[in-house]
TORLOVEX-723257 format. One record per residue (C-alpha): residue in one letter; z, x, y. Coordinates in nm, 4 decimals. Each point is the difference from the previous one (the first is absolute). Layout:
<pts>
   type         up       east      north
      A          Z          X          Y
...
</pts>
This chain:
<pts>
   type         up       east      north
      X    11.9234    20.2251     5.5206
      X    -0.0946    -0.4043     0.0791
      X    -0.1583    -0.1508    -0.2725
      X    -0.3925     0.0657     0.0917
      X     0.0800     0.3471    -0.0527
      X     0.1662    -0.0292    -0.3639
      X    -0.2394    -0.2610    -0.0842
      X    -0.2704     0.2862     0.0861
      X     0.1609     0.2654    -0.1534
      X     0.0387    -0.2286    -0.2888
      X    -0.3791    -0.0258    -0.0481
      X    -0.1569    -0.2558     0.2867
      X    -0.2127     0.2100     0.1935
      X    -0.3370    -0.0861     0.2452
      X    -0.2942     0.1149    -0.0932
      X    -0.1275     0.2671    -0.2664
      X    -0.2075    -0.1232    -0.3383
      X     0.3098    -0.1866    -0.1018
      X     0.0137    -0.2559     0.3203
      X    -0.1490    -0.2960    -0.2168
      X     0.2243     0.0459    -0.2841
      X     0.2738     0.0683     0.2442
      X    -0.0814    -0.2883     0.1342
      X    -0.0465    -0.2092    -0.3386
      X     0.3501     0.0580    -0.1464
      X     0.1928     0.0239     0.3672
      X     0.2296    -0.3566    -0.0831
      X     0.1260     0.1944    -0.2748
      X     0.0579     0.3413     0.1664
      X     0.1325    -0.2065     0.3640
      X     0.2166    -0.2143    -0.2893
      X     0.1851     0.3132    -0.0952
      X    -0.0626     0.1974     0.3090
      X     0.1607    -0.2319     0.2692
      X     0.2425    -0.1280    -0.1949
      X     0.3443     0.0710     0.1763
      X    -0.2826    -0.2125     0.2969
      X     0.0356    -0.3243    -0.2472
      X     0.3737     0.0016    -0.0499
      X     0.0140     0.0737     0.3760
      X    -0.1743    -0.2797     0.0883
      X     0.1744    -0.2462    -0.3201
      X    -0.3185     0.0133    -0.2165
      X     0.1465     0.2405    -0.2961
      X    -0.1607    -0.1029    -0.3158
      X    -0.1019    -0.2637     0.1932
      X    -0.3000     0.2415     0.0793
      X    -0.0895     0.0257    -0.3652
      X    -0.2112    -0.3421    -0.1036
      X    -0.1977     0.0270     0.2907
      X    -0.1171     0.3603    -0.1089
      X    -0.0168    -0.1968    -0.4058
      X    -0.2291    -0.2629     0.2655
      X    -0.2179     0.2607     0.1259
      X    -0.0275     0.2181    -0.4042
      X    -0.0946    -0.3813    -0.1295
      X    -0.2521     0.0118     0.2245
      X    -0.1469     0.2998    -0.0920
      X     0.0580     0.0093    -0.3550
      X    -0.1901    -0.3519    -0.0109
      X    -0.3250     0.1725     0.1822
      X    -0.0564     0.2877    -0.2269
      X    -0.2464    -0.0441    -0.2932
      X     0.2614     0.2038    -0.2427
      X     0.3667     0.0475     0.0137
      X     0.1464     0.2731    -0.1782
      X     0.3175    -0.0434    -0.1752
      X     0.2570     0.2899    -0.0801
      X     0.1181     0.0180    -0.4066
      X     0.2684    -0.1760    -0.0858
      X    -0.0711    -0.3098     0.2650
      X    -0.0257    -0.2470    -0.2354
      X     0.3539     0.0430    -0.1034
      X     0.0308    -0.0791     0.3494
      X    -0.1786    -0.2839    -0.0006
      X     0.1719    -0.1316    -0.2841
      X     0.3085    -0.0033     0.1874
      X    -0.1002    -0.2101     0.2923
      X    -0.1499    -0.2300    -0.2569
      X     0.3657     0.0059    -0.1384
      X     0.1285    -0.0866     0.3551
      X    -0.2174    -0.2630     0.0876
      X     0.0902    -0.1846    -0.3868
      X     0.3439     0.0402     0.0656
      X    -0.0470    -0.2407     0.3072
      X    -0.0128    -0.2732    -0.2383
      X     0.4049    -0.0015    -0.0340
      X     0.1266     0.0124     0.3736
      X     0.1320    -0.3372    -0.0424
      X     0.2055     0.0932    -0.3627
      X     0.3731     0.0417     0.1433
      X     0.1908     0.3094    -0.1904
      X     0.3365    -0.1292    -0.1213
      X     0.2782     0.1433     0.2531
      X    -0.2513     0.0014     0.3061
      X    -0.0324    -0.2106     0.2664
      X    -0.1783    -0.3088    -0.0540
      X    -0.3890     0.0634     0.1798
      X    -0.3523    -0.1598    -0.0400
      X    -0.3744     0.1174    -0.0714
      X    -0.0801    -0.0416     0.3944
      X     0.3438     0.1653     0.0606
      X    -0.0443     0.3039    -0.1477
      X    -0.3749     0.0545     0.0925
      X     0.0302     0.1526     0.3309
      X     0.2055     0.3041    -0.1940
      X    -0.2532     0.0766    -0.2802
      X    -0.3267    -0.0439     0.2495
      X     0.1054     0.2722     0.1975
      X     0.0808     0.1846    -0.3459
      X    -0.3492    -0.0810    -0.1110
      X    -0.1566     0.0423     0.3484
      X     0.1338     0.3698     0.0784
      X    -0.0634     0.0905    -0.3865
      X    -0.4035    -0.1114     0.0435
      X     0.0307     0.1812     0.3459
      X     0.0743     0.3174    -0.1830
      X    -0.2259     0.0199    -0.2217
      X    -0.3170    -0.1232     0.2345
      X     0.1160     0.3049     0.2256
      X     0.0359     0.2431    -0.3113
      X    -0.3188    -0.1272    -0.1500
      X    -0.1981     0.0675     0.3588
      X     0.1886     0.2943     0.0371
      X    -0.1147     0.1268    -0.3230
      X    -0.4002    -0.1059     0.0813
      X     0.0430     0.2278     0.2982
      X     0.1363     0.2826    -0.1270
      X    -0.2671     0.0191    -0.2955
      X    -0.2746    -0.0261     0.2768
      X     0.1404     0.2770     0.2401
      X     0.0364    -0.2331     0.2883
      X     0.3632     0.0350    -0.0222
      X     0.0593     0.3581    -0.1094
      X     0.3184     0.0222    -0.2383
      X     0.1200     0.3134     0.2121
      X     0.0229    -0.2380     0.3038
      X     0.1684    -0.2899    -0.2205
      X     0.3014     0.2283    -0.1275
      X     0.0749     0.1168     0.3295
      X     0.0327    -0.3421     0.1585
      X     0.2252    -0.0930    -0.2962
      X     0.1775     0.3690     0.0587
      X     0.0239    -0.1138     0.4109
      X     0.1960    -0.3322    -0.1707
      X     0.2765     0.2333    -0.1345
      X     0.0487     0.1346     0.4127
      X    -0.0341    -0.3317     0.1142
      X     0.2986    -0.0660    -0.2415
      X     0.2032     0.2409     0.0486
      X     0.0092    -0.0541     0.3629
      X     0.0328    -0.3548    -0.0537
      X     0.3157     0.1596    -0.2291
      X     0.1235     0.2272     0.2847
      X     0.0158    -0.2864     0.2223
      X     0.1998    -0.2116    -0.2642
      X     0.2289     0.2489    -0.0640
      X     0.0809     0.0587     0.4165
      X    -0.0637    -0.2895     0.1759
      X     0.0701    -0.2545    -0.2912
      X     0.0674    -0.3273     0.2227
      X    -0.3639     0.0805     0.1645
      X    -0.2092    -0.3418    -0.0235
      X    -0.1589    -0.2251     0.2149
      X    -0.2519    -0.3188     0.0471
      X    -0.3479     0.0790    -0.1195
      X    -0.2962    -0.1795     0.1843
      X    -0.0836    -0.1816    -0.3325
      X     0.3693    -0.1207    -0.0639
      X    -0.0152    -0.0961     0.3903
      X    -0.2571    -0.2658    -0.0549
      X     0.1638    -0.1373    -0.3065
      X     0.2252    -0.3485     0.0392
      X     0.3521     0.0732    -0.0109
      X     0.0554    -0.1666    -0.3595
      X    -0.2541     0.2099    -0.1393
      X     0.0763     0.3377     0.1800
      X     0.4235    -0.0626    -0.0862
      X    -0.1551     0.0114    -0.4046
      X     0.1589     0.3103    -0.1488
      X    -0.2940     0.0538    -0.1982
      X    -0.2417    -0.0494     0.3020
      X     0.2315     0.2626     0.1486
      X    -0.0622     0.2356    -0.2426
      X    -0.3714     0.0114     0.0771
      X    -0.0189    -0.0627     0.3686
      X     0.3397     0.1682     0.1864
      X    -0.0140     0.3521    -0.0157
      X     0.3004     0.1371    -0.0462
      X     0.1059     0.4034    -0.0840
      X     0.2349    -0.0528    -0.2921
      X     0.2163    -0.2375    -0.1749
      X     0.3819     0.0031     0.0181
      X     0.1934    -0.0324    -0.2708
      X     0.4223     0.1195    -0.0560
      X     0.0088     0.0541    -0.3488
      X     0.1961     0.3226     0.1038
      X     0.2529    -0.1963     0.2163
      X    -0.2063     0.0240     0.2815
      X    -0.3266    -0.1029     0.1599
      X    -0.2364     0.2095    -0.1142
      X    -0.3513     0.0288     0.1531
      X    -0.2900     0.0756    -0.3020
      X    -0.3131     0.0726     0.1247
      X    -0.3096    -0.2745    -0.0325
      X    -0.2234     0.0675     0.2448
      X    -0.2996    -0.0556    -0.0014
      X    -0.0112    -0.2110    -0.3143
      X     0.2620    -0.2558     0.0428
      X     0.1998     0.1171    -0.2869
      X     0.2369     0.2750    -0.0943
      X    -0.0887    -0.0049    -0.3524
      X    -0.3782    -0.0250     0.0945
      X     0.0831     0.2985     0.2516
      X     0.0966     0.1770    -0.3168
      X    -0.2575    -0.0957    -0.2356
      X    -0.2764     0.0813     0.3035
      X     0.1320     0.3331     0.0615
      X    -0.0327     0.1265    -0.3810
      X    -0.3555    -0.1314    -0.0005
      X    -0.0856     0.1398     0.3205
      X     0.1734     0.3179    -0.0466
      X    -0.2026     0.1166    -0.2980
      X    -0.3307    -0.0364     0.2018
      X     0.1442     0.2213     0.2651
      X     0.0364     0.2846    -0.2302
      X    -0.2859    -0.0283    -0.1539
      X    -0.1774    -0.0493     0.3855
      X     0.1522     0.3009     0.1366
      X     0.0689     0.2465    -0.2686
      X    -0.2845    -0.0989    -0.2461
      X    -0.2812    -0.0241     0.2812
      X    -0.1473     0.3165     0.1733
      X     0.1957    -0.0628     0.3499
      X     0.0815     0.2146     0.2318
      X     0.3679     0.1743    -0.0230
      X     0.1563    -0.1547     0.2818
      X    -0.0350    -0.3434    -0.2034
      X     0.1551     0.1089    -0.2786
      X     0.2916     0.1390     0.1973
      X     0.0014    -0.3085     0.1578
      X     0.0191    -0.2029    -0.3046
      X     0.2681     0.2041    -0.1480
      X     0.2270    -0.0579     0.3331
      X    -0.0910    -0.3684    -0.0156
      X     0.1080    -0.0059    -0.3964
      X     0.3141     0.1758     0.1360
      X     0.1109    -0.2717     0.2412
      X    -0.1522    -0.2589    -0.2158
      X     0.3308     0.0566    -0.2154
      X     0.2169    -0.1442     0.2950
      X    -0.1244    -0.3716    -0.0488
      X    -0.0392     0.0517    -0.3830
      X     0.3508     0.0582    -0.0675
      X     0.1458    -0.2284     0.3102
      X    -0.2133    -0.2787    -0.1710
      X     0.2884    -0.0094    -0.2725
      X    -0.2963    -0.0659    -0.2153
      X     0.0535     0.0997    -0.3364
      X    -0.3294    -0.1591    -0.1364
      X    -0.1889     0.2847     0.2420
      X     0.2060     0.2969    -0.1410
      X    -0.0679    -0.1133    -0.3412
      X    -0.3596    -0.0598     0.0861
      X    -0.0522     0.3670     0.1553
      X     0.1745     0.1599    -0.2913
      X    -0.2243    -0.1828    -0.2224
      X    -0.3069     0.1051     0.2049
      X     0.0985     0.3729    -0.0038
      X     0.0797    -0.0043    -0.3731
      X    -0.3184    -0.1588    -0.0506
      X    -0.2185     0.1689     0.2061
      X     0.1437     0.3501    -0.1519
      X    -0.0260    -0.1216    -0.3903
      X    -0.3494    -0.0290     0.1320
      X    -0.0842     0.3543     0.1572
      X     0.1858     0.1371    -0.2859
      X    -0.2308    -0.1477    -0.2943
      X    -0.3436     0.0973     0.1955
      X     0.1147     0.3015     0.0120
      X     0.1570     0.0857     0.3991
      X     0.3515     0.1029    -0.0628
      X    -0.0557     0.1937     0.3667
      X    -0.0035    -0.3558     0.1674
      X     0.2587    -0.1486    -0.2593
      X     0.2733     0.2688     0.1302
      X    -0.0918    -0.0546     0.3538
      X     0.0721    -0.3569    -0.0353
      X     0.2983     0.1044    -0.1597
      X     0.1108     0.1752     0.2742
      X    -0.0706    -0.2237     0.2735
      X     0.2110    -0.2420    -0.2443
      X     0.3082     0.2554    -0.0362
      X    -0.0170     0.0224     0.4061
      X     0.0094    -0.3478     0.0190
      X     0.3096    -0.0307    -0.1856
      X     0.1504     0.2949     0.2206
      X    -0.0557    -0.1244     0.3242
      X     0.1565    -0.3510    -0.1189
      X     0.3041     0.1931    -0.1689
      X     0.0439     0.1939     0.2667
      X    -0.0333    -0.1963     0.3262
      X     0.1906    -0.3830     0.0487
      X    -0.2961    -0.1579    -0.1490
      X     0.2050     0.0735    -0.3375
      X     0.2527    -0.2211     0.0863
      X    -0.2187    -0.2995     0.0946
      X    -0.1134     0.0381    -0.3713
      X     0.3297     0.0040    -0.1212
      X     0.0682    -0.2750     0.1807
      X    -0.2872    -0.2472    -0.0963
      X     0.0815     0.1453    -0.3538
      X     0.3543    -0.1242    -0.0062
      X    -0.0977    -0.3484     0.1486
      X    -0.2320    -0.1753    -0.2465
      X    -0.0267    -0.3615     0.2498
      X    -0.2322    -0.1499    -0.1807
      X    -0.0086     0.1054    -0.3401
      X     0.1660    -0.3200    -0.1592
      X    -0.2059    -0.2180     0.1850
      X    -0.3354     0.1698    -0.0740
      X     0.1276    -0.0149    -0.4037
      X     0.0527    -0.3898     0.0362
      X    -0.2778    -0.0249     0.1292
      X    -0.1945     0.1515    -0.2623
      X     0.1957    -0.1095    -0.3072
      X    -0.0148    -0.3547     0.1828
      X    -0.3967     0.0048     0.0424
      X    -0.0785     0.1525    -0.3809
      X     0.2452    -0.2602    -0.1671
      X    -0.1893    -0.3099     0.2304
      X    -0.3863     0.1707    -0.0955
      X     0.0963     0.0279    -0.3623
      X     0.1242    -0.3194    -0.0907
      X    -0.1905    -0.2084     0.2167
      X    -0.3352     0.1013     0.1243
      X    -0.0704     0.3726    -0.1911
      X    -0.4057     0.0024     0.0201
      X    -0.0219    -0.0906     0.4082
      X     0.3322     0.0250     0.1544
      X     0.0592    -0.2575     0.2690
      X    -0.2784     0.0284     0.2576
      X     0.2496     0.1608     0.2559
      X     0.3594     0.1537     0.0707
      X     0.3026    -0.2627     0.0293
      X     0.3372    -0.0047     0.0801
      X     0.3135    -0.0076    -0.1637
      X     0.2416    -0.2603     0.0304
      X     0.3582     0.2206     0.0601
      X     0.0125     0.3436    -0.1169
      X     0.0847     0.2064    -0.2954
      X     0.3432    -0.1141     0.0269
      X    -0.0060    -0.3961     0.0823
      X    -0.2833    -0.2413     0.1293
      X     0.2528    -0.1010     0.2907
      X    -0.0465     0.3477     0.0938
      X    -0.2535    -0.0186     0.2904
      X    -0.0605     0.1860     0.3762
      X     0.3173     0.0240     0.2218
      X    -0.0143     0.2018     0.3970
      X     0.2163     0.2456    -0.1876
      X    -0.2398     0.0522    -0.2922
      X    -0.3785    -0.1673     0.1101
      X    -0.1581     0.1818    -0.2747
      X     0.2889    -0.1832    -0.2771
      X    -0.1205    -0.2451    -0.2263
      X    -0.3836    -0.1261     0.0048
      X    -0.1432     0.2833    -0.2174
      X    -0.3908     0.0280    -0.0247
      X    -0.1224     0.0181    -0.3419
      X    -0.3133     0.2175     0.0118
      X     0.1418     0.1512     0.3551
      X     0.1523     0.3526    -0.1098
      X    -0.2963     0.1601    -0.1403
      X    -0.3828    -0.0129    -0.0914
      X     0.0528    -0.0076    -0.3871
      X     0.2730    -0.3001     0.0757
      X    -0.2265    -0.1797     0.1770
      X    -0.3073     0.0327    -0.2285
      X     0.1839    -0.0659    -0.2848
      X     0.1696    -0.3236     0.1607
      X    -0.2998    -0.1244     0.2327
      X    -0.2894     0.0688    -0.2389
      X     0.1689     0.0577    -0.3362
      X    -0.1292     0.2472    -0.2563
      X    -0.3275    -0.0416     0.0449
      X     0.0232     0.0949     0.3714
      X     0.2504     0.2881    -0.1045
      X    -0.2655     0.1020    -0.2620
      X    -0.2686     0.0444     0.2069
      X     0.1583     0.1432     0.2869
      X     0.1609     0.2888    -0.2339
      X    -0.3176     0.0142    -0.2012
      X    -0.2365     0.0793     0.3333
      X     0.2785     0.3112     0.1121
      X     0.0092     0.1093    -0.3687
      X    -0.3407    -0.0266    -0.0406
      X    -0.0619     0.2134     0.3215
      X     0.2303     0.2967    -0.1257
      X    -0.1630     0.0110    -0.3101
      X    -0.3609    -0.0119     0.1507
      X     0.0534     0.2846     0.2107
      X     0.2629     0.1716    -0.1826
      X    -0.2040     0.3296    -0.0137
      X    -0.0766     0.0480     0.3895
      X     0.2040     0.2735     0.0982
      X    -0.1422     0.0452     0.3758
      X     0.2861    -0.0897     0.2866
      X    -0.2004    -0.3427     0.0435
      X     0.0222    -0.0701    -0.3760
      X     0.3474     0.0793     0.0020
      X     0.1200    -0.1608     0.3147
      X    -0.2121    -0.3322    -0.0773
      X     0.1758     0.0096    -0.3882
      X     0.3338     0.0759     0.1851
      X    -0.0260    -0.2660     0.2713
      X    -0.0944    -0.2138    -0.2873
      X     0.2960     0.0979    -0.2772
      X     0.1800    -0.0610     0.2587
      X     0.0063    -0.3655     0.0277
      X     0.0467    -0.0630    -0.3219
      X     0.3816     0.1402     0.0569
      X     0.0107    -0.1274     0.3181
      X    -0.0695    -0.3523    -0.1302
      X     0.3466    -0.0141    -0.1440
      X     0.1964    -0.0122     0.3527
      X    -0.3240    -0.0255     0.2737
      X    -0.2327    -0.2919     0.0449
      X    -0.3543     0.1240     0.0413
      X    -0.0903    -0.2227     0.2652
      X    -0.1750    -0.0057     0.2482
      X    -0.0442     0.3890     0.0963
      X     0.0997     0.2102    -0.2703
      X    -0.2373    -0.2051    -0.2325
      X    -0.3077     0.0800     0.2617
      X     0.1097     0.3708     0.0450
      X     0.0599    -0.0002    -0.4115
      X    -0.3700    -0.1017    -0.0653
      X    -0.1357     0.1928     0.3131
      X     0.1038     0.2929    -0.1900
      X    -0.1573    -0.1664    -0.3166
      X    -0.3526     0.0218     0.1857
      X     0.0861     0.3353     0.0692
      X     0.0926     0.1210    -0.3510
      X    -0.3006    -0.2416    -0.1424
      X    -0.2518     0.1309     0.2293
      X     0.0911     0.3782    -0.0395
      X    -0.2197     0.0599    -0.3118
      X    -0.3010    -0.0797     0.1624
      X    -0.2468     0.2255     0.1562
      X    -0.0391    -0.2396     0.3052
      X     0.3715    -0.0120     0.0658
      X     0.0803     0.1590     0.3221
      X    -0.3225     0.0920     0.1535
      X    -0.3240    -0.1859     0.1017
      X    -0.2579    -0.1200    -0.2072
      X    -0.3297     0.2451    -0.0058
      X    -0.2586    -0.0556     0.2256
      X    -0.3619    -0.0272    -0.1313
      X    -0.1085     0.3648    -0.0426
      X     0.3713     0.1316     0.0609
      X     0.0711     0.3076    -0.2290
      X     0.2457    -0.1507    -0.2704
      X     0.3778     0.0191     0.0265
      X     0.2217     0.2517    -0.2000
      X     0.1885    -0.1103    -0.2545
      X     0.3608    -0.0847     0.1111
      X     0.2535     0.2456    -0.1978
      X     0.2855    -0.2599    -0.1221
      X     0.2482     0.3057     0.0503
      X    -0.0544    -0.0036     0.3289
      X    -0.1816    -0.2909     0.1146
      X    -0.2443     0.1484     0.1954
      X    -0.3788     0.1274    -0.0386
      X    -0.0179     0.2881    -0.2838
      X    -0.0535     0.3096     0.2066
      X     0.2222    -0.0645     0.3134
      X     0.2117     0.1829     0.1555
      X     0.3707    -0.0697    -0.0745
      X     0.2139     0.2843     0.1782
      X     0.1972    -0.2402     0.2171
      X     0.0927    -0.2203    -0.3218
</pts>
């Protein structure tokens, strides 16, 4: 399938009623659409402020914006990051020596791809409350994210040393384009190697630049399939389809020796059952069950069990991540508590000495970054507790608010969102896993209204049935192929 077809069957279509709202939200759908198109061609999440650009735009020429609940928590936050600014220059006993100007490039593109995020989620959310984009066609295109990754995963997994020069990193200078940080964003490559196990090991990245990002996408992403393929009315052969592709989807997910994923998808499928359970659906709580018990089978019983084993017996980087964090709580607490320090530093040594530093044998030795080994690190460290605060007061805030929707989108959206808030102990959030996180915060905040997912009335148009939060669709349809 090239990608005109999946970004069709993902919800771009000519013509019909729809064309003008197709055509009003299609940066965002092309955005998530043609993405594996972006890291192709070196743009990545490079692709994401001009879509914020273009939702600016448009959010600045409507008379009214709606806002989801909870948003001013959100709100507060940035506020929080933009205050915490003020210390860039304050040098952190231990870390190496830096000034205001020097650690400004860092936190703009923190503050930059956070105000991206939200202008996307906050246009996102205007068009979904409108009709123009329907919410159906949003969670497939996040659902088509989880095949992109797990492709991007297969590839990592079997052709591991695949990477080459992207047109954009082609037309950078040399300096620039040698950055490993710049490399990150502009080289595509399938997977990282690492030999923690002895031996060079291959963990799957694609497309998002990351392994751990990899992981944290595919948790996100995978939730939205399910409820895309086995919550929608769809034909059978998709939800064959979907099972085969959650099947081989377990290849990358245990080859990514990423124990933050397993954790995460346990977490999902506890949570997500707790949840059928109490409104009253034990029939989909023991089917979830069972998909989880065949889960474990096929990785007890095949090699992928040994893999696990393996990446259970070999911790890597276990002590460094607790230095790390021990490090960055002592440094916020006794020296800049309300605001944290503007940005993430380094350390001078490691855990062990400060004349420990980065060797050929060990590059990764020495040189810790405080704020670097999680998204609760790094708020607490870069923006203190009033960043922390107000970050973990938006996602409580949004569990609480929609605490009683019990229809797949309520629960996937609360999931997706309960979700990060574990995930914040070993995963940064940014840059894609925040905009898929509140993506499925539009989703979960637009669910309860009659507008979401269908087109505003026309003048004289016979009034739309209620949407049944069981099921999320129109009281009075059909629902056989549920």
């Amino acid at each position: 399938m090239t990608l005109i077809a999946a970004a069709r069957s993902a919800g771009v279509r000519r013509g019909g009623p729809e064309e003008a709202g197709s055509r009003e939200g299609a940066s965002l759908t092309w955005l998530l659409a043609a993405y594996p198109l972006w890291w192709a061609l070196g743009l990545g999440v490079l692709a994401i402020p001009f879509v914020a650009a273009v939702a600016a735009v448009k959010l600045v020429r409507r008379r009214s914006i709606a806002v989801p609940p909870a948003f001013g928590w959100w709100m507060l936050f940035l506020l929080a990051v933009v205050l915490s600014l003020a210390n860039l220059g304050v040098d952190p006993p231990g870390t190496v020596a830096g000034t205001w100007l020097g650690n400004l490039p860092g936190a703009t593109y923190r503050l930059g791809f956070y105000c991206c995020c939200t202008l996307i989620a906050l246009w996102a959310y205007n068009l979904v409350l409108e009709g123009v984009l329907r919410r159906e066609r949003l969670v497939r295109l996040l659902a088509w994210l989880f095949v992109v990754t797990v492709l991007g995963g297969l590839l990592g997994t079997f052709a591991g040393h695949f990477e080459y020069t992207s047109p954009v990193e082609a037309m950078l200078p040399d300096a620039v384009a040698r950055d490993g940080f710049v490399q990150s964003l502009v080289h595509p490559a399938a997977a990282q190697t690492m030999d923690f196990l002895g031996y060079e090991t291959p963990r799957p990245a694609a497309p998002w630049g990351y392994t751990n990002t990899w992981g944290n996408n595919f948790a996100i992403t995978a939730v939205w399939l399910v409820v895309a393929a086995f919550c929608f009315p769809v034909k059978a052969k998709w939800r064959v389809g979907a099972a085969v592709l959650l099947a081989v989807a377990l290849v990358p997910a245990v080859y990514s020796m990423n124990r933050g994923l397993w954790l995460g998808l346990a977490a999902i499928a506890v949570f997500a059952a707790l949840r059928l359970l109490v409104s009253g659906r034990p029939a989909g709580m023991l089917a979830l069950g069972g998909a989880g018990c065949a889960v474990v089978l096929l990785v007890v019983l095949t090699p992928l069990g040994t893999v696990v084993q393996a990446r259970m017996d070999n911790g890597h980087s276990d002590q460094g991540r607790a230095f790390s964090s021990e490090r960055a709580t002592e440094l916020v607490v006794e020296h800049s508590p309300v605001l944290g320090f503007g940005s993430t530093r380094k350390t001078l040594g490691s855990g062990d000495s400060i004349a420990v530093g980065p060797t050929p044998e060990c590059p990764r030795c020495g040189g810790r970054t405080l704020g670097g080994n999680g998204q609760l690190w790094q708020l607490l460290f870069a923006h203190g507790i009033a960043g922390t605060a107000t970050y973990l007061g938006f996602a409580l805030a949004v569990l609480w608010r929609f605490r009683s929707d019990h229809s797949p989108v309520g629960i996937a959206g609360s999931a997706v969102v309960g979700l990060s808030l574990l995930s914040m102990f070993y995963y940064n959030a940014l840059v894609t896993p925040l905009l898929l996180t509140l993506l499925s915060y539009v989703l979960l905040a637009a669910n309860r209204t009659p507008e979401a997912g269908a087109p505003l009335p026309r003048r004289g148009a016979e009034p739309r049935a209620a949407i049944d939060p069981r099921t999320d669709l129109p009281t009075g349809t059909e629902t056989e192929n549920r």
